[in-house]
N, C-alpha and C positions, 0 to 999 in steps of 0.2 A: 659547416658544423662548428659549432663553437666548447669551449672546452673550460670550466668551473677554474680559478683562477693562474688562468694562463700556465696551468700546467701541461706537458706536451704528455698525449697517453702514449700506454704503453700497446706495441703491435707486433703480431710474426710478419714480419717482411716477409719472408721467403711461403708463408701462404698465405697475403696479399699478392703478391705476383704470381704462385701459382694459380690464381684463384681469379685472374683477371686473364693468364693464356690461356685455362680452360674455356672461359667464354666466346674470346678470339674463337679459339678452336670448335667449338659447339655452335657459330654461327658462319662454321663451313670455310676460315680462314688458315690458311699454312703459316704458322708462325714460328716453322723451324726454319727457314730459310729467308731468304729476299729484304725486302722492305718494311713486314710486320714485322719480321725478324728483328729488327733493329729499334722497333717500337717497343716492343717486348722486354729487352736488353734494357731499351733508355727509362723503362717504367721498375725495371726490377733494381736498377743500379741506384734511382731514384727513393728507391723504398730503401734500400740497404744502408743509405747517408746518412738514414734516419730525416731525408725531404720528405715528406708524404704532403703532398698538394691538398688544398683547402676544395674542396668541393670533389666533381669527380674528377678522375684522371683527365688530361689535356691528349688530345690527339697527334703526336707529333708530327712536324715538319714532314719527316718523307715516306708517310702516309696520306699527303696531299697533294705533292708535287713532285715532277719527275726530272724536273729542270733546275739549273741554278738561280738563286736568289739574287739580286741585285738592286740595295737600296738608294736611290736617288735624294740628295740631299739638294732641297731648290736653294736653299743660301749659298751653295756653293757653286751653284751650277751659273754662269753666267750665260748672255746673246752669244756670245763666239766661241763658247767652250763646246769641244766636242762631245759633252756631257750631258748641253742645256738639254733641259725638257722642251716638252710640245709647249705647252703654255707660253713658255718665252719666244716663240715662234710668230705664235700668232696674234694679232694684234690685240684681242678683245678685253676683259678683263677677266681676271682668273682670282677670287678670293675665296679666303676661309670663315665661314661661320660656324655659330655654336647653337644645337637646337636641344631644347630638354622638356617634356612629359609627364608624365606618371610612369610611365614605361623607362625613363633616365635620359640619358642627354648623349650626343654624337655631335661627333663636328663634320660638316662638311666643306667640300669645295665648290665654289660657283662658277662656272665659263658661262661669260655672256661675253658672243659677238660685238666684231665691232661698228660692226650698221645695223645700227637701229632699226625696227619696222612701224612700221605707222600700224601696221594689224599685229593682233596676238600671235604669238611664237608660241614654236611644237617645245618641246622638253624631252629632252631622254634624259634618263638616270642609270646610272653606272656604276652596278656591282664590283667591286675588285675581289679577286681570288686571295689567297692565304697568303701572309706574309708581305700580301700588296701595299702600297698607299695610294692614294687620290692621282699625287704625283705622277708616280709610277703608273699605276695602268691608263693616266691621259696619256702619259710618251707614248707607251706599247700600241693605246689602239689609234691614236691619233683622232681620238673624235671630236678636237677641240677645232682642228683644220675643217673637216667637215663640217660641224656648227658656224664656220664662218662663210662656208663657201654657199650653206643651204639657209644660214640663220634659226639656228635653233639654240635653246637652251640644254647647256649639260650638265648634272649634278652627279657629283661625286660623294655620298656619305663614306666616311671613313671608320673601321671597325677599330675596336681598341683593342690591345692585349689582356687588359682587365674581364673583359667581356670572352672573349678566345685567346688563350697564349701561344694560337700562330696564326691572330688575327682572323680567323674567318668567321666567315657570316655564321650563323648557330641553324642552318635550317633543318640541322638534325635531331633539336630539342623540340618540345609537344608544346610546351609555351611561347615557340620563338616559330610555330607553325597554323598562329588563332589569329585573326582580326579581334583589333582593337585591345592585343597582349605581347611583349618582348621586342622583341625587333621588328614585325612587321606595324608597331601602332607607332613607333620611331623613323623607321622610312617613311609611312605615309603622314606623320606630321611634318618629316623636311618637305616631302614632295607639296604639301600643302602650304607650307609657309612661304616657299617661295613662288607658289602659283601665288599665292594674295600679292607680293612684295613686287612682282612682276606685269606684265603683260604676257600671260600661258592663256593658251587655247585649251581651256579643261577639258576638251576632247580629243586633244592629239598630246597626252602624256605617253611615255611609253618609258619599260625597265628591260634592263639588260644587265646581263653579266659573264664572268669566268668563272667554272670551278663550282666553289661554293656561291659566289657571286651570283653565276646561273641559276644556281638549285633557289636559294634564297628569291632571284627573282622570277621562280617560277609560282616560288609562295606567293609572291606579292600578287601576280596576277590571280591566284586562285582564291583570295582573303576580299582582295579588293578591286576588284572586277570593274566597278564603276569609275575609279581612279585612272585605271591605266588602258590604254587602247592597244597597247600591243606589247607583248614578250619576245626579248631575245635572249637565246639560250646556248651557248659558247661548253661545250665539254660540260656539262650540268649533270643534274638529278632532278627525275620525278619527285611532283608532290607528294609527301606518305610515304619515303623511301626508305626512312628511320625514326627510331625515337632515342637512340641513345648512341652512345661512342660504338659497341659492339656492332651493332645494327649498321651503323653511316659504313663503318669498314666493309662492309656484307654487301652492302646498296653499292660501292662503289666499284666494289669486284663483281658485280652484276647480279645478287643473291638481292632478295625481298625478304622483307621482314613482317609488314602491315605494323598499323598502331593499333592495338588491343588499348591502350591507355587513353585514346582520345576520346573514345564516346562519352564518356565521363564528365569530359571539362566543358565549362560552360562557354555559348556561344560557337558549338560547333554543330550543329544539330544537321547541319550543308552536306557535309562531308565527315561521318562517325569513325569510318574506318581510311581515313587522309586519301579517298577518291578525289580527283581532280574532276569537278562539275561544268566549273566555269567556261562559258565557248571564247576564251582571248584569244584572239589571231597570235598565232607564234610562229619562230624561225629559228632554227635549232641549227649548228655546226658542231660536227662531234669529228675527230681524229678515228680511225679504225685501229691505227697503234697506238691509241692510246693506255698505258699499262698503270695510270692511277684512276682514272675515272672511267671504267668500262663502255665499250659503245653501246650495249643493249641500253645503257641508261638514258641515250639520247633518244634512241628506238622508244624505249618507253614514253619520254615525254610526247613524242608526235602521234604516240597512241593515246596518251591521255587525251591530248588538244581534239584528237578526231572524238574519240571517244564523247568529248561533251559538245563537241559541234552537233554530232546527230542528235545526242538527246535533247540538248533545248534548241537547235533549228527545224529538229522534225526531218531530217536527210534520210535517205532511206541507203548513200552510201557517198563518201567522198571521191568524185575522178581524182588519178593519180598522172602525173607524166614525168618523167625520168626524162633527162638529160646526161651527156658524159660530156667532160673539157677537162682541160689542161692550163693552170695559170699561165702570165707571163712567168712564172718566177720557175715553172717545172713540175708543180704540185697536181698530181691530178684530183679528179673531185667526180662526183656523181647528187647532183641536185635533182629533186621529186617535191612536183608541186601539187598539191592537197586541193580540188576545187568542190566549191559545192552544186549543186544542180542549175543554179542560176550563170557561174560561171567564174563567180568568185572564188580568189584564190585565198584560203582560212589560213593554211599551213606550207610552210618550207622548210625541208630540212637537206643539209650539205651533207654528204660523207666525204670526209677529205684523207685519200688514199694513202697509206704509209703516214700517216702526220701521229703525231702524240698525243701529252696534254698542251697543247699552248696556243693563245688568239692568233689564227690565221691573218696571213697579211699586217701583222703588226711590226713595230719598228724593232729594231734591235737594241734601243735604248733600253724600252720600258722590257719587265722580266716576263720568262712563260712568253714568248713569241715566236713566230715560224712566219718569218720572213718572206718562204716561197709559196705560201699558200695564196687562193682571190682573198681580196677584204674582205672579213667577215662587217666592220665594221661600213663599209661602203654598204654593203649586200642589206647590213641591217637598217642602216637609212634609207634604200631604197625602197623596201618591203616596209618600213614603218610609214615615210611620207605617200607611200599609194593607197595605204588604208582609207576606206572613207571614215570620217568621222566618228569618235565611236559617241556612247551616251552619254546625257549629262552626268559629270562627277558631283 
């Protein structure tokens, strides 16, 4: 909102803040106590400074994360510091571009291995959760060692603080949840730019993520269906889980909201009420302790995925099989694999027993990791590279 010459108007703080935990509160959240608690504080003390932020409120930090933050500075980090990132590990090459739209501009990271293929290379792209960078979650999940060992491409877009001020993906906004609008016509122009710039198999693209990272790319998969052959989804959110700050806190503590706002905007004619349609193979790991991103929300996404696998495969029901183990690392888990009548497997989802919000199997550099969980990150290569082929992009 802008303001007739730079004058700052005049406001009641104290009903601005109260006027924002009634909402919290009205969509079923406890904001006298815990971690809203302290959102609520950081919003009222903000308003009392006489700060009032330019747009809406920012969702803070420890409403997204339940872990410490730790930022990775690659300038600093050398080959023998016990700091380096993955990147400096592995031999390939690891840069940063800049890609911009009509939708605006993102910078990402590129990992390309370092054997060449004489055939088209798969691509994964990789989400990072709140407060992350590129950097950061290649150390955590190590997929850059992977791309080496399997040769594939891996893309990191990086979000900005301008866009979210604790960096995360927005997939709880109605314009940043439309093909060909906000963030996802911005992912799929990186993802596009460097299929051209490259040697990518347009049929073995696939998106993954943490967090918001997840949720974000489960949008992707549900906008752009013909782009991506498979989703991975790390502690995530259903597509349609929110339209606003109130809402995403609701969706995240396991509460649904629907979008009543999206029938309305154009280009969404697929999915009016943010129904997930799309049948993309998916692979969901979700914590059962996790106490920022509720497990129903993972339960949801393997429901959405079934969900549109029958409607456009024509399945009359998905076989299920449950398995139980134990990592090396101590972590138990319980994996359930989704098949359809032919015998293909559409969906996989992890429960990883006592775990949190954080990528299973990931290093203890990069931040948000749990060390003694299986790789999610191995799991998700595995389950993306057996996919057959998907359609032309």
């Amino acid at each position: 909102m802008m303001f007739p010459f730079n004058k700052r108007p005049s406001f009641d703080a104290k009903a601005i803040g109260d006027t924002i935990q009634s909402a919290l509160a009205s969509a079923g959240l406890n904001t006298s106590s815990g971690a809203l608690h302290q959102v609520t504080e950081t919003i009222r003390r903000a308003l009392t400074s006489g700060g009032v932020p330019e747009g809406v409120v920012p969702m803070a930090s420890e409403s997204v994360v339940d872990v410490a933050a730790r930022v990775i500075d690659v300038g600093q980090a050398g080959a023998n510091d016990e700091t380096s990132t993955v990147e400096t590990e592995a031999p390939g090459s690891f840069e940063t571009r800049e890609f911009s739209n009509h939708a605006g501009s993102r910078s990402y990271k590129l990992y390309v291995p370092s054997q060449a293929s004489a055939e088209p290379q798969s691509m994964i792209v990789m989400l990072h959760g709140c407060t992350q960078s590129p950097d950061d979650f290649a150390a955590g999940t190590r997929m850059n060692r992977l791309a080496d060992e399997h040769g594939f491409l891996v893309v990191y877009p990086e979000q900005v603080a301008q866009a979210n001020p604790s960096k995360c993906w927005n997939w709880f906004k109605q314009q940043d949840q439309l093909r060909d609008s906000g963030e996802p016509a911005l992912l799929a122009g990186i993802v596009r730019e460097v299929a051209e710039r490259h040697r990518v198999d347009r049929h073995r693209i696939f998106v993954a993520g943490l967090s918001a990272g997840a949720a974000m790319a489960v949008v992707m998969g549900e906008t752009y269906p013909e782009l991506f052959a498979g989703v991975g989804a790390h502690s995530g959110l259903p597509y349609g889980s929110a339209h606003d700050i109130p809402s995403a806190l609701a969706a995240m503590k396991g509460g649904r909201s629907g979008l009543p706002g999206l029938k309305g905007l154009p280009g969404n004619a697929a999915a009016p009420r943010g129904k997930a349609v799309q049948a993309v193979p998916t692979i969901v790991f979700h914590g059962d302790r996790d106490h920022t991103v509720h497990q129903s929300n993972g339960a949801e996404v393997v429901k959405q995925a079934s969900d549109a696998v029958l409607s456009q495969e024509g399945e009359v029901a998905l076989s299920t099989n449950t398995q139980g183990g134990t990592s090396p690392g101590g972590r138990k888990y319980s994996r359930t694999l989704y098949a359809t009548s032919g015998g293909h497997v559409h969906i996989e989802s992890w429960t990883l027993h006592g775990a949190g919000h954080a990528w299973s199997g990931g290093d203890a550099r990069g931040s948000y990791t749990d060390s003694t969980g299986p790789s999610a990150s191995a799991e998700m290569v595995r389950f993306f590279l057996a996919l057959p082929r998907a359609g032309s992009a």
